[in-house]
C-alpha positions as CSV (number, residue, x, y, z in Angstrom):
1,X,5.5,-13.9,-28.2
2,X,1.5,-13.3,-26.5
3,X,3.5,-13.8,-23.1
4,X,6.1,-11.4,-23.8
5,X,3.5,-8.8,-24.6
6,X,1.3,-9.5,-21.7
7,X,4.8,-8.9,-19.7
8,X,5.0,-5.8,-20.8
9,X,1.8,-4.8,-20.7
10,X,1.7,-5.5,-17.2
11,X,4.9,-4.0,-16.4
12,X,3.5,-0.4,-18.2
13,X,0.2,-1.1,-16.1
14,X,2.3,-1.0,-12.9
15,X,4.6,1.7,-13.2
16,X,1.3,4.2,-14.5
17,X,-0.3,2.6,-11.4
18,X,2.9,3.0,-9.2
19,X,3.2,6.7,-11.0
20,X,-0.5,7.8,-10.1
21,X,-0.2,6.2,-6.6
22,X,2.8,8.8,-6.1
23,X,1.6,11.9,-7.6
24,X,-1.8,10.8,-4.9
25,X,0.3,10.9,-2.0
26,X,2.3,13.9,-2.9
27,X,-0.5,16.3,-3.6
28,X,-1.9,18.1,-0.6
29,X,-5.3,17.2,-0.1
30,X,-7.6,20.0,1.5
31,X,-8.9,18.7,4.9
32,X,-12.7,17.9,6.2
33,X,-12.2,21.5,8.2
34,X,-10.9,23.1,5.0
35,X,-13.9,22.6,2.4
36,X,-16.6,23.1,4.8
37,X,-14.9,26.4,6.2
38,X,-14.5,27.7,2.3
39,X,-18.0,26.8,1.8
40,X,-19.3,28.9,4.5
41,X,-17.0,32.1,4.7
42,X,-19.9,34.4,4.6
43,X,-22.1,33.0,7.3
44,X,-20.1,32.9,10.1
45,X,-20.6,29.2,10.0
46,X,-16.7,29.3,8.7
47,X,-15.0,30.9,12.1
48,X,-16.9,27.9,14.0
49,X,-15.0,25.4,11.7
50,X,-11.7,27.3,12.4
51,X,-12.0,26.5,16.1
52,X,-13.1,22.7,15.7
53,X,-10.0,22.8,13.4
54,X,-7.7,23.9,16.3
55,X,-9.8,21.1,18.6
56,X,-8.7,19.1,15.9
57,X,-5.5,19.8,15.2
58,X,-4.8,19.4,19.5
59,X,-6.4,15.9,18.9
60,X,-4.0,15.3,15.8
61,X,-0.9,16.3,18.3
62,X,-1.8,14.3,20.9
63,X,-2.6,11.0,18.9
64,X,0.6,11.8,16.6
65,X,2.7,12.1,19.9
66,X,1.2,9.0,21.3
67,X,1.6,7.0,18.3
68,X,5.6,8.0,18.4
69,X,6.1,7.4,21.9
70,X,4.0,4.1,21.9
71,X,7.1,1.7,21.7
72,X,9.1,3.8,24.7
73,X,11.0,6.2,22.5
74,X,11.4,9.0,20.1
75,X,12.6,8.0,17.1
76,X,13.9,10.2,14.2
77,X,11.9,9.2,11.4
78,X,8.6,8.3,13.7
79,X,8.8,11.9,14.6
80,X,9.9,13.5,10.7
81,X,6.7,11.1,9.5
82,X,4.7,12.4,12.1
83,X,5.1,16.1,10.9
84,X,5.9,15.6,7.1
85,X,2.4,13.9,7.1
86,X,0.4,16.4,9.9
87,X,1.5,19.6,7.8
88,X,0.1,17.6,4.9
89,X,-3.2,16.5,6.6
90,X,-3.8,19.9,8.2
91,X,-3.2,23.3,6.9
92,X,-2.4,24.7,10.3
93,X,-0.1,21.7,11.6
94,X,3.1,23.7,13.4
95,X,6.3,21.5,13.8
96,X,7.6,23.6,16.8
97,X,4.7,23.1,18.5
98,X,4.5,19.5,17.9
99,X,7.5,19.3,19.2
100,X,7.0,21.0,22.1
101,X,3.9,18.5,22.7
102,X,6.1,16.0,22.3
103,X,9.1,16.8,25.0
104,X,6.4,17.9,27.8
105,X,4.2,14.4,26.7
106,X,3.8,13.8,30.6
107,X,1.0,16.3,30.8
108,X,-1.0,14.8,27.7
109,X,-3.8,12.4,28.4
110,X,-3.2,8.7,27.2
111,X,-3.5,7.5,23.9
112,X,-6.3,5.5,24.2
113,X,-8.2,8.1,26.4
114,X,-7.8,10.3,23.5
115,X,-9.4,7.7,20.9
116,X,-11.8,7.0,23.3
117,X,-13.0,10.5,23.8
118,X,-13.0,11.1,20.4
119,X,-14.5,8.4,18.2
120,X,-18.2,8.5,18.6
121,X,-17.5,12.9,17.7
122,X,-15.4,12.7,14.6
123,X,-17.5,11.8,10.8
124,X,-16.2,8.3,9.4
125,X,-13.8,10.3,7.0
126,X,-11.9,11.8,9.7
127,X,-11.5,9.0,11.3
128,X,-10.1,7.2,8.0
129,X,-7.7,10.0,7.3
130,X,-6.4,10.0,11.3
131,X,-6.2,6.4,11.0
132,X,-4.1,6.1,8.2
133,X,-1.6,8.7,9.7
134,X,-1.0,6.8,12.6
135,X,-0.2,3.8,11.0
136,X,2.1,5.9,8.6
137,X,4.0,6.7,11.6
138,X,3.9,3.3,13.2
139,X,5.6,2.2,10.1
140,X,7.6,4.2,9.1
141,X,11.0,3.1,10.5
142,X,9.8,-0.2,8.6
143,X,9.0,-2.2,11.8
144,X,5.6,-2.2,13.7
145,X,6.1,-2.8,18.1
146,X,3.8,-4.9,19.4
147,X,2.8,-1.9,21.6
148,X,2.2,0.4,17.9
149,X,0.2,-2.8,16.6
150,X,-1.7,-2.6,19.8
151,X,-2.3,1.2,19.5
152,X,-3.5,0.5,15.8
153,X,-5.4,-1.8,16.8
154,X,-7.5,0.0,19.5
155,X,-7.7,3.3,17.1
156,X,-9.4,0.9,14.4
157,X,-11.6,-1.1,16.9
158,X,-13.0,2.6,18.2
159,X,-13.6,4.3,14.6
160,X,-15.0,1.0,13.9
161,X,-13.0,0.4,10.9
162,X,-12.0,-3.1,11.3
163,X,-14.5,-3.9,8.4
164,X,-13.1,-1.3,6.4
165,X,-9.6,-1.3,6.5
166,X,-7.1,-4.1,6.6
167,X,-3.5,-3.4,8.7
């Protein structure tokens, strides 16, 4: 009788859990570039932000492109993860032009040039947030490549998150 209640108490504990997990991901958050530029419309401050959000947002294409190229080719749902979550992670994200990134990929610069270049610039919560969209993209035909585990792995190593988050 106690374990059949404890059961089902733990059952209802997981699906609220499962629930709130959901609604989490399915809400648009506002982004880093977002809060600050609201914060500062009146001081000019605000038009600064917009064009670190557009540096941004180039770094997001090129990271997202790199991610879904890392095993040698495009897939479908790689690339539908990659925007789905980008229009979700930045106000401004543009499928067409992610796209567009993606055929002419040639002229980008490497994936781990990018990460490179950019990890000592971007604040700790960026860096969790572009993180966590790459490895939504890495798994998201619901295998990882050893070349998309490598790619994770050097993204992590150069935000230093490797204490903070496990793969």
């Amino acid at each position: 009788m106690l374990g059949d209640i404890v059961v089902v108490v733990l059952l209802i504990a997981g699906l609220v859990t499962g629930f709130g997990f959901f609604v989490f991901l399915r809400r648009r958050r506002r982004t880093v570039f977002e809060r600050a530029e609201r914060r500062h419309k009146s001081d000019g401050v605000g038009q600064f932000l917009k064009q670190r959000e557009q540096g941004f947002l180039n770094i997001t294409y090129a990271l997202a492109v790199g991610m879904v190229l890392a095993d040698g080719k495009v897939e479908k749902v790689e690339m539908e993860t990659a925007i789905r979550l980008g229009e979700r992670l930045i106000a401004n994200f543009d499928s067409v032009a992610f796209r567009r990134i993606l055929l002419k990929h040639e002229r980008l610069p490497r994936f781990h040039d990018v990460v490179d270049a950019v990890a000592p610039l971007l604040p700790l919560e960026v860096k969790i947030e572009i993180f966590q969209y790459l490895q939504a993209i890495a798994t998201s035909d619901g295998r990882i490549s050893p070349d998309e585990k490598h790619f994770i792995h050097h993204a992590e190593m150069q935000f230093k998150l490797d204490h903070l988050v496990e793969v």
